[in-house]
C-alpha positions as CSV (number, residue, x, y, z in Angstrom):
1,X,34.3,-23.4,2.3
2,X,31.3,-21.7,2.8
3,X,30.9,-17.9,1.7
4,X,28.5,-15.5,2.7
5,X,27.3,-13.3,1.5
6,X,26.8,-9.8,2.2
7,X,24.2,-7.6,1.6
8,X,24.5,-3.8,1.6
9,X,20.9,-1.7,2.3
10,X,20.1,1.2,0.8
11,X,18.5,3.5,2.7
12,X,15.3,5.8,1.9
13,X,18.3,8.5,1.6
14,X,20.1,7.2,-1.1
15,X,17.3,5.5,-2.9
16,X,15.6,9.2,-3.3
17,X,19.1,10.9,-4.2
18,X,18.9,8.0,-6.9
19,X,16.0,8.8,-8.0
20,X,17.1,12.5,-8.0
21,X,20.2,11.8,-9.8
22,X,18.4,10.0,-12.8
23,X,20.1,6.4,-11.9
24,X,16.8,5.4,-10.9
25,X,13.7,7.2,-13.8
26,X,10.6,8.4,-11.6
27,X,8.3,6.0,-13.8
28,X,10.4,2.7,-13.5
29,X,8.2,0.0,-11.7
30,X,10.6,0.4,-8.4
31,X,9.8,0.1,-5.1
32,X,12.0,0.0,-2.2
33,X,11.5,-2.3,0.6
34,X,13.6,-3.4,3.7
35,X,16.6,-1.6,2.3
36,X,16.3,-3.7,-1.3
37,X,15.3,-2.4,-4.6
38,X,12.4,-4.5,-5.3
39,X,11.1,-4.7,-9.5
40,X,7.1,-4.4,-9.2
41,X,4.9,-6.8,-11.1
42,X,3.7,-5.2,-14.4
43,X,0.1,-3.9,-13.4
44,X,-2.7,-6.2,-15.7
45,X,-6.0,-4.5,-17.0
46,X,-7.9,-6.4,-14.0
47,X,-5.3,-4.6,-11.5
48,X,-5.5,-1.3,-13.4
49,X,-9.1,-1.4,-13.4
50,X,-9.8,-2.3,-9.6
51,X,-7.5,0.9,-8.6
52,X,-9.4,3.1,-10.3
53,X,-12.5,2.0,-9.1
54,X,-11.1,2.3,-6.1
55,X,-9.9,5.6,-6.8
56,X,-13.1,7.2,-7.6
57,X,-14.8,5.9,-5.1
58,X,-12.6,6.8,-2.7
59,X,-12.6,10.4,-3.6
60,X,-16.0,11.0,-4.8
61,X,-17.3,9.8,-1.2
62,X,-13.7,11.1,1.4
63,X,-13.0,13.8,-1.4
64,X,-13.1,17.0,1.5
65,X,-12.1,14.6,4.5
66,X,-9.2,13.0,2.9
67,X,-6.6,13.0,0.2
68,X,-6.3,9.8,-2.4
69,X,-3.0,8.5,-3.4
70,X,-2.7,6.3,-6.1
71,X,0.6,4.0,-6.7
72,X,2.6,6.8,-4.7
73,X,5.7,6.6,-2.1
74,X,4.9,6.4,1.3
75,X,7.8,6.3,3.8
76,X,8.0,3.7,6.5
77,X,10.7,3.4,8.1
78,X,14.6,3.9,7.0
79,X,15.0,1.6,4.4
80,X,11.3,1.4,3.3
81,X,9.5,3.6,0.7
82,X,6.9,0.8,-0.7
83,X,4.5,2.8,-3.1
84,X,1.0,0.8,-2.5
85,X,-2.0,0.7,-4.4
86,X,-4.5,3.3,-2.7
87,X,-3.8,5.1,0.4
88,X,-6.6,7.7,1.9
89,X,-4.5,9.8,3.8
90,X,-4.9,12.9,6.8
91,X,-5.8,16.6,5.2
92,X,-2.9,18.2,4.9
93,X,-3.2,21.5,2.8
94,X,0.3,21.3,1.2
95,X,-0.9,17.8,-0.6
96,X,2.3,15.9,1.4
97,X,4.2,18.5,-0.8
98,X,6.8,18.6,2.0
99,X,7.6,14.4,1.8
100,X,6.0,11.3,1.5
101,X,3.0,10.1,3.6
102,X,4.1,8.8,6.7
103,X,2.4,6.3,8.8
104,X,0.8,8.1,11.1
105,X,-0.6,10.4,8.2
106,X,-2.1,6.9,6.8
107,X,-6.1,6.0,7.4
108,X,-6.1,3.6,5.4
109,X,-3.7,1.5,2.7
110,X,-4.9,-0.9,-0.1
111,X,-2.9,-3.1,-1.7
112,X,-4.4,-4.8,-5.3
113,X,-2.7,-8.0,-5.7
114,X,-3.0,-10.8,-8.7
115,X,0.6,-11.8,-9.1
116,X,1.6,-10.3,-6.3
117,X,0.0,-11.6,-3.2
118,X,2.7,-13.5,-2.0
119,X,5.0,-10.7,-2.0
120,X,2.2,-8.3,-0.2
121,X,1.7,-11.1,2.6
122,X,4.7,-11.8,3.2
123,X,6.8,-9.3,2.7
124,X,4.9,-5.8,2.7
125,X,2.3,-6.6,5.0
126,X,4.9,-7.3,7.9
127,X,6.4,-3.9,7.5
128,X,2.7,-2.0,7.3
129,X,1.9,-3.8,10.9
130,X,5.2,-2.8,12.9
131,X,5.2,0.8,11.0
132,X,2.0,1.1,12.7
133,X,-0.5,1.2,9.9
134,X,-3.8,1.3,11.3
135,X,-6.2,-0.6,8.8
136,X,-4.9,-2.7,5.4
137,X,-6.8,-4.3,2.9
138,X,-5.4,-7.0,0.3
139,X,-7.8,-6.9,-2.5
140,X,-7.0,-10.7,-3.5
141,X,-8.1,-10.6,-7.1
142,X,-7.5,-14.5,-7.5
143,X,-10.0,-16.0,-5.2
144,X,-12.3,-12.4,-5.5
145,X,-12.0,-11.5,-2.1
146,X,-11.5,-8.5,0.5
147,X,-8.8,-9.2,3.3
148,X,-8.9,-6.9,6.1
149,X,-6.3,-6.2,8.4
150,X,-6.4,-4.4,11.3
151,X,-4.6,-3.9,15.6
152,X,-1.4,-3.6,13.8
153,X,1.4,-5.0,16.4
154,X,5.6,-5.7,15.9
155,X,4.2,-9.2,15.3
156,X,1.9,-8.6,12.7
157,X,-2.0,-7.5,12.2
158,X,-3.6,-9.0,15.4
159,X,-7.1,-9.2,13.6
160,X,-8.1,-10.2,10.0
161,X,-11.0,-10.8,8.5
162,X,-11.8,-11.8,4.9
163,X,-15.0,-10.4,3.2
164,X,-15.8,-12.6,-0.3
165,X,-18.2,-10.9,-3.4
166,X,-21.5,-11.3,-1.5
167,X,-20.4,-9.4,1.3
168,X,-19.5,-5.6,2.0
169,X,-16.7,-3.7,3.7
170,X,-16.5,-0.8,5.8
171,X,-13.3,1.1,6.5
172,X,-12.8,1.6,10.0
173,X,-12.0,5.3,10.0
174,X,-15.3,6.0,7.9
175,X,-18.1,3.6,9.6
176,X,-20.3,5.6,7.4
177,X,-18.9,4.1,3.9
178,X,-20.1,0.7,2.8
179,X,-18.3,-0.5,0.0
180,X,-19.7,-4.1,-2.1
181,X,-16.9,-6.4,-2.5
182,X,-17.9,-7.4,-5.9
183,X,-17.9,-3.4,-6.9
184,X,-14.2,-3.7,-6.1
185,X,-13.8,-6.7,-7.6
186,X,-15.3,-5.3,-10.6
């Protein structure tokens, strides 16, 4: 006899009343993502030290055109809330006081995988592209390259491109930024 088995989502909802609660602490390594509570690889020094580069770039060059957020909560969709790496976000003067960044609030999201490029493939990627997200980069820190993705679709990002350590990268929104790869990279 077979049995299946049933899963029961969580929804953005709950997850934050968890979180309000203390079930879930603010700082655990948490993230939730297509109604599962998904534990987040612990961030290395090479990680750590390619968001902060990141970081200050971003906001010493976007810093009155744009807000920063690092390793925050953006809400996708009902049972998403996935908390990427870098997202350069819409003005908004209450600082997204009032709720998380939503999609349409989102210029640009960066996510700095090692261990984690699988999961941001094949599993956050997916949800960025039918949530809308305009432009994504994977900063793949194993083979020391920039991926690009942009035309998000339900299906997925309709155009990619891949930018290696000799090469630079310009986000969309801000054809006025060039960024080195191997600055990212570090």
């Amino acid at each position: 006899m077979t049995v299946q088995i049933k899963r029961h989502l969580i929804s953005v909802e709950r997850y934050d009343q968890m979180i309000a609660a203390g079930i879930i602490e603010e700082d655990e390594r948490l993230e939730l993502l297509g109604g599962e509570i998904i534990e987040m690889s612990p961030i290395g020094i090479p990680h750590a030290a390619c968001v902060k580069r990141l970081n200050r770039f971003f906001n010493r060059k976007l810093g009155n055109q744009a807000i920063i957020g690092v390793q925050d909560p953006i809400h996708i969709d009902q049972y998403s809330e996935p908390q990427p790496d870098i997202v350069v976000l819409h003005l908004r003067d209450d600082f997204y006081a009032g709720g998380h960044p939503e999609p349409e609030d989102i210029i640009l999201l960066i996510e700095v995988a090692d261990t984690s490029l699988a999961y941001d493939r094949e599993q956050k990627l997916p949800r960025y592209a039918q949530a809308g997200i305009a432009e994504v980069w994977i900063v793949n820190l194993m083979e020391q390259q920039v991926e690009v993705y942009t035309r998000p679709s339900p299906q997925g990002y309709q155009q990619t491109a891949i930018f290696d350590d000799k090469q630079t990268v310009t986000p969309a929104a801000f054809p006025q930024l060039t960024l080195k790869v191997q600055q990212i990279l570090g």
